[in-house]
C-alpha positions as CSV (number, residue, x, y, z in Angstrom):
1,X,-8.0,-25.5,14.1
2,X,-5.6,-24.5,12.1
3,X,-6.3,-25.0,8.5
4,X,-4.6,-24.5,4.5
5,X,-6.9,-21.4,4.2
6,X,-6.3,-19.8,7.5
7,X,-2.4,-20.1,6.9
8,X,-2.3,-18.9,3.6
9,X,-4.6,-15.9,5.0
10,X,-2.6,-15.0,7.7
11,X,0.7,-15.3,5.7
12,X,-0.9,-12.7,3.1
13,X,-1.6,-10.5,6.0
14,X,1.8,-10.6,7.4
15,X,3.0,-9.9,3.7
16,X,0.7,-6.5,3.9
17,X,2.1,-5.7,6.9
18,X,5.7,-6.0,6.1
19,X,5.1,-4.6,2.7
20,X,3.5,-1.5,4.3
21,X,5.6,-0.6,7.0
22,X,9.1,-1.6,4.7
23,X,8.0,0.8,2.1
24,X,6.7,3.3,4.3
25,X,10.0,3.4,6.7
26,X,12.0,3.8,3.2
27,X,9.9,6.5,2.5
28,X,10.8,8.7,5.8
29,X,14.4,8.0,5.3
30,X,14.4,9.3,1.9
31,X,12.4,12.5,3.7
32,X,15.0,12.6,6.3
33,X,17.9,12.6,3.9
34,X,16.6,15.3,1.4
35,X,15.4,13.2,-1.1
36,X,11.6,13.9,-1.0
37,X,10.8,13.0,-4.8
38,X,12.3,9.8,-4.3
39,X,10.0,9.2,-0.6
40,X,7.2,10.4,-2.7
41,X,8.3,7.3,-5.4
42,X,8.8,5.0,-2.2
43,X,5.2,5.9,-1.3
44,X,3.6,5.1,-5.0
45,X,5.3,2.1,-4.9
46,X,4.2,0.8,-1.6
47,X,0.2,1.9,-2.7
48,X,1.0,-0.3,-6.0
49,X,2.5,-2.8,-4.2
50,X,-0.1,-3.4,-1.7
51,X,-3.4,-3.3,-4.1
52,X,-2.2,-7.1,-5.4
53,X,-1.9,-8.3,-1.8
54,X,-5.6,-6.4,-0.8
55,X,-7.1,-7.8,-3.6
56,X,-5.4,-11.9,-2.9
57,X,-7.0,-11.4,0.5
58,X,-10.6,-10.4,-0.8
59,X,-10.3,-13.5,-3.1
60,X,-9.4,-15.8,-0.2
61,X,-12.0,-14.4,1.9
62,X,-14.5,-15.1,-1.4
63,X,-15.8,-11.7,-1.5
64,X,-16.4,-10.0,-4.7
65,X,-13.0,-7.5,-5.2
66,X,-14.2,-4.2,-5.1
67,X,-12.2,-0.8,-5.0
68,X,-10.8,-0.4,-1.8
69,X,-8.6,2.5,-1.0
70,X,-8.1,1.4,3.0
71,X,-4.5,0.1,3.0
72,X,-3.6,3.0,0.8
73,X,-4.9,5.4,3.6
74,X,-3.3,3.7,6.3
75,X,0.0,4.1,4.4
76,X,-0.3,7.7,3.4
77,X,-1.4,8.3,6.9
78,X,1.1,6.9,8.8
79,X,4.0,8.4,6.6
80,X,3.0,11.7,6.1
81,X,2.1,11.4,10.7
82,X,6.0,10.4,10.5
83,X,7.0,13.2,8.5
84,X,5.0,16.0,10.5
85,X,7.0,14.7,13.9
86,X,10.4,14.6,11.5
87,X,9.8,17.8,10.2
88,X,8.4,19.8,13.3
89,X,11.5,18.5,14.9
């Protein structure tokens, strides 16, 4: 069944999604056009961006929010994984 909560949840997970990939695409296009203190800004951004969402989707789930650096990982990992192919290229 498909209820208020799981809606809201899964629209909170899309937002996480598009809010990390968005931010980390911005920040290998900054990379790839010489601006690497402005991909590093995109980056910080996207980490500070995503720690509201993180912490919306603990409360739905009704966990107590506790530090959690896994989205920030995920984001760091797969942009710095994009700039070691850009780069090596």
């Amino acid at each position: 069944m498909n209820s208020q909560y799981e809606r809201t949840r899964l629209a909170w997970r899309r937002t996480l999604l598009a809010v990390t990939v968005i931010g980390g695409l911005g920040a290998v296009h900054l990379a790839i056009a010489g601006y690497q203190i402005e991909a590093v800004i995109a980056i910080v951004l996207t980490v500070i961006g995503i720690i509201p969402i993180v912490h919306r989707l603990r409360s739905l789930r009704g966990e107590v929010p506790a530090a959690t650096w896994e989205p920030a990982v995920v984001t760091l990992v797969a942009v710095l994984l994009s700039l070691s192919v850009l780069v090596a290229a």
